[in-house]
C-alpha atoms as one frame of an Amber mdcrd trajectory, in Angstrom:
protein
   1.708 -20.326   9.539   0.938 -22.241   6.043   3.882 -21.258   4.432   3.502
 -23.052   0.854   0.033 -21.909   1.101   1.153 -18.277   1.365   3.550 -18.753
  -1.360   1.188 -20.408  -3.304  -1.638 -17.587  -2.831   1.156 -15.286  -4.243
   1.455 -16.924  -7.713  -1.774 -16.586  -8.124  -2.635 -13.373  -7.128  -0.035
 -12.068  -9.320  -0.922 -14.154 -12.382  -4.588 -12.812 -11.220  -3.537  -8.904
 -11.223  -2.188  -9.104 -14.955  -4.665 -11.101 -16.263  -7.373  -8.708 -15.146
  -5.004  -5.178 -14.729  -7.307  -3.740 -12.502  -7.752   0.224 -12.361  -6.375
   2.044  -9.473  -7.894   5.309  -8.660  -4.831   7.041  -6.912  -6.099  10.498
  -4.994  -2.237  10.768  -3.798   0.094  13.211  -2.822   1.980  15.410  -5.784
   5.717  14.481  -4.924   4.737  11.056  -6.175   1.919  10.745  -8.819   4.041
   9.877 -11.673   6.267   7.316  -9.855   3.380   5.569  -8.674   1.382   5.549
 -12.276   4.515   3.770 -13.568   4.495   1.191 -10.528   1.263  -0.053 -11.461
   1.978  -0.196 -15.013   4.590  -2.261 -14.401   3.110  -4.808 -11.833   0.526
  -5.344 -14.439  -2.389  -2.635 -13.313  -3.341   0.537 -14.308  -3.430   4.462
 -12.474  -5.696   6.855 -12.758  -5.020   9.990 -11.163  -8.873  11.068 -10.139
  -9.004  13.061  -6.938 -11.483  15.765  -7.857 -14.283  16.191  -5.281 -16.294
  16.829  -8.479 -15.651  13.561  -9.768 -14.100  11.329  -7.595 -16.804   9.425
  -6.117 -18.119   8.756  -9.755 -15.019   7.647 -10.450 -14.735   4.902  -7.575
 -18.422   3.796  -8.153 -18.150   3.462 -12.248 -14.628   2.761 -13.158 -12.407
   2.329 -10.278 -11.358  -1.654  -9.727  -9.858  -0.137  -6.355  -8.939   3.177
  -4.805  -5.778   4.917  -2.679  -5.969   7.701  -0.610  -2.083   8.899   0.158
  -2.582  12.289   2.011   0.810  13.058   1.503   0.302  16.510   0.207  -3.453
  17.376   1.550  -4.824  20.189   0.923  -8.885  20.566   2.143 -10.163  20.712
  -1.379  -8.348  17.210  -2.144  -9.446  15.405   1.231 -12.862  16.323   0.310
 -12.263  13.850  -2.846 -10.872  11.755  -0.155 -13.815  11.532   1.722 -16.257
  11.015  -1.051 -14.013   8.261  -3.126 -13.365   6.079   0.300 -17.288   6.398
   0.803 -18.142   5.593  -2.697 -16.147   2.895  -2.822 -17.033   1.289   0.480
 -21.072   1.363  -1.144 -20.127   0.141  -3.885 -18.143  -2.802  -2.729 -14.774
  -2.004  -4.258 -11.783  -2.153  -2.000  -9.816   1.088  -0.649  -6.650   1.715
   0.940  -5.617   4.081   3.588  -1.972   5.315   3.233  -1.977   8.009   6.382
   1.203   9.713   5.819   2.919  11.827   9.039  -0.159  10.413  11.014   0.463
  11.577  14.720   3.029  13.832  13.345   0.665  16.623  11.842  -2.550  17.183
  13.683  -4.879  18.154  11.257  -4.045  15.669   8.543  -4.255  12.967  10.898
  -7.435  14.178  12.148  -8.492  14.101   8.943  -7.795  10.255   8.496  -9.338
   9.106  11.160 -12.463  10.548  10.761 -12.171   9.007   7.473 -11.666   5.584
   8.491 -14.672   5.742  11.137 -16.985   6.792   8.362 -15.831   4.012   6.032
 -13.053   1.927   6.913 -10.549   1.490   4.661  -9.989  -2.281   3.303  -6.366
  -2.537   3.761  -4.167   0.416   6.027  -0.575   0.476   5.438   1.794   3.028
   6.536   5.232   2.823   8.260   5.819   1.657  11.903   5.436   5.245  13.174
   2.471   5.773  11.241   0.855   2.780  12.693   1.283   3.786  16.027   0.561
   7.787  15.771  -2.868   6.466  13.593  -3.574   4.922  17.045  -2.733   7.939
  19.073   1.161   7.804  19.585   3.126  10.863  18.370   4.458   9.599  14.478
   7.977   9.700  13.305  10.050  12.431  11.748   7.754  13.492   8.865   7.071
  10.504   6.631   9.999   8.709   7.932   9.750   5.852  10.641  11.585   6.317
  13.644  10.197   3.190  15.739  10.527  -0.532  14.228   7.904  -2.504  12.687
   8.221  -5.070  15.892   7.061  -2.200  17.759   3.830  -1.315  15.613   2.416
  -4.978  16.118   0.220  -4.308  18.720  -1.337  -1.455  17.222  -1.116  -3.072
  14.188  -3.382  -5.631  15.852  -5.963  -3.364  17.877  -6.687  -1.247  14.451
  -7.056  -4.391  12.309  -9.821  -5.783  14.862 -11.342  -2.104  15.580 -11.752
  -1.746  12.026 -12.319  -4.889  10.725  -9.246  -4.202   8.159  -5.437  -5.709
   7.186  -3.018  -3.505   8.428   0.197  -3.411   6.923   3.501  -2.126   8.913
   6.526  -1.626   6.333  10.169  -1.414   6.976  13.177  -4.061   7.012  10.540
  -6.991   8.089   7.079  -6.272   7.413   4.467  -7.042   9.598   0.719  -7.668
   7.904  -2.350  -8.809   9.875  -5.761  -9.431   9.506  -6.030  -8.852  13.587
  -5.884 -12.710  13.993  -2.690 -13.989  11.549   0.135 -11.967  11.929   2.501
 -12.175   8.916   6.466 -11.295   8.375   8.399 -10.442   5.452  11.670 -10.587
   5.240  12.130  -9.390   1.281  13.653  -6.084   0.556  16.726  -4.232  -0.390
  17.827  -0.927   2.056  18.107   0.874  -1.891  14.020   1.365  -1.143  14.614
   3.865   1.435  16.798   6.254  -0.863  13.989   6.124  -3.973  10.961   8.704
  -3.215   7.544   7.014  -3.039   8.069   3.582  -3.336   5.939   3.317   0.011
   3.330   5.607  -1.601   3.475   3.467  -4.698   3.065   0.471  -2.415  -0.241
   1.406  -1.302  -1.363   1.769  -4.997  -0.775  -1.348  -6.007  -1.882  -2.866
  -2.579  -5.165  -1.358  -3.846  -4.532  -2.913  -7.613  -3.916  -6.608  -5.869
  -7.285  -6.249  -3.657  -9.431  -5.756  -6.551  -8.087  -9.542  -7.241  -7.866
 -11.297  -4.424  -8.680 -11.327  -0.888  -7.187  -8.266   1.667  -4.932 -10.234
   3.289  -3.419 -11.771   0.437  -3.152  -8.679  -1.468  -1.084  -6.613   0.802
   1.433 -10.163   1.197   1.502 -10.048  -2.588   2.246  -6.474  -3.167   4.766
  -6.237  -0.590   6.601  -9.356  -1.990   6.214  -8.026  -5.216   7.986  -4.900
  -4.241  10.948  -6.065  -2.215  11.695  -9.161  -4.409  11.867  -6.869  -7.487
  13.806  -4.409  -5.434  16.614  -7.026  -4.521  16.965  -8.227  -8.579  16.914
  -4.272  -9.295  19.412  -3.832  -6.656  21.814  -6.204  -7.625  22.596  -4.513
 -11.042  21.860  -0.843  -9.618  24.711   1.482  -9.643  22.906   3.804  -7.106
  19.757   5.604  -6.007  18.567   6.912  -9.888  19.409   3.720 -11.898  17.724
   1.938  -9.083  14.706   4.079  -9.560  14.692   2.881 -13.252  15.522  -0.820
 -12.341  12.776  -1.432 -10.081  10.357  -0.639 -12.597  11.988  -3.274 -15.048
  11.991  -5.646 -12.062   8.413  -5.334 -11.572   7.540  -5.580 -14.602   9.976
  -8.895 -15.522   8.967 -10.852 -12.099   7.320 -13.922 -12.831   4.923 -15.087
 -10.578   7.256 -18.587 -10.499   9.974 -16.443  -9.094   8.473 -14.569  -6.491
   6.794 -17.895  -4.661  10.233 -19.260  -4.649  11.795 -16.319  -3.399   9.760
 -14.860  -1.075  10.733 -15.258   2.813   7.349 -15.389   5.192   6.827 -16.361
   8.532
């Protein structure tokens, strides 16, 4: 592990993603589409919430600088949009990224996902530890929350990131990213994420922002370190669950690219 080359990589990607504020084409789930437009504004992207089947494979091909699919809230007309936005973007060379919420929880949905990600594999797939495994075939946590640790999802974090040919990223306390060979912790965060709706939605988003930038690998190190490192300076002057809500977006917005390489703690 290159440590000050990781830390170095992470400058620059961020300095990269607000010099060129790439446009994220978000075809998420309803609970969170205005939480995660104001993420990326404030890491120094931009959302656009295009998701309909009518359009969304335009979209990707002509204006997207990345895309998210969050299945979160699916219904069959929106994975539709789903299916042609992952596709478009995968022809037209633009990164993707596969946030497969409940998978191995809810049959249909994670059916859904996987036929998805055989058609056109996503460039980066991040979901919680639970989500990792039931994506592989386990059974997935309760709803969208974890109930296995990241330390456990690092096999199958492995096997899907050499099947397809993708970074995986496992969040929780320590996150665990990997390209199927490098295998990368994070130890970044504050516990104030868990109690904020969407934050791992929004995650994905600007996962998707940072691999219009850089390369996959590097963008999901950068976006999670640019997450939990803003969460800790939001969480020390946070008074509780809402004002922390508001505080992260200052956070991520006022973290300089400086700060986060000295702060960030990878192994």
């Amino acid at each position: 592990m290159n440590v000050d080359f990781h830390s170095s990589a992470l400058a620059e990607s961020i300095t990269a993603l607000r010099e060129r504020n790439p446009l994220v084409q978000c075809l998420t789930n309803h609970v969170v589409m205005n939480f995660t437009a104001n993420v990326l504004y404030a890491v120094g992207a931009s959302p656009a919430m295009c998701d309909n089947p009518e359009e969304a494979a335009g979209f990707a091909t002509q204006v997207a600088s990345g895309v998210l699919v969050n299945n979160g809230t699916p219904s069959s007309e929106q994975i539709q949009g789903m299916y042609l936005a992952s596709a478009a973007a995968v022809a037209a060379g633009k990164p993707w990224v596969l946030d497969p919420v409940a998978a191995g929880g809810l049959p249909w949905r994670t059916a859904e996902v996987k036929k998805m990600m055989d058609a056109n594999p996503a460039t980066i797939l991040r979901g919680n530890a639970s989500e990792i495994l039931g994506f592989l075939g386990g059974t997935s946590g309760r709803g969208v929350e974890a109930t296995d640790s990241t330390t456990d999802a690092v096999d199958a974090a492995h096997e899907l990131a050499r099947r397809y040919h993708c970074v995986v990223a496992v969040s929780g306390p320590v996150d665990m990213i990997t390209d199927g060979d490098e295998l990368v912790k994070l130890s970044n965060g504050s516990a104030m994420l868990t109690q904020v709706t969407g934050v791992g939605c929004a995650l994905g988003a600007v996962m998707a922002g940072y691999a219009a930038v850089t390369s996959p690998l590097n963008a999901a190190i950068a976006a999670t370190s640019h997450m939990n490192i803003a969460a800790e300076n939001a969480a020390s002057v946070a008074r509780g669950p809402g004002s922390f809500a508001v505080e992260l977006l200052d956070a991520l917005a006022r973290l300089s690219a400086e700060q986060a390489a000295d702060r960030v703690k990878i192994s």
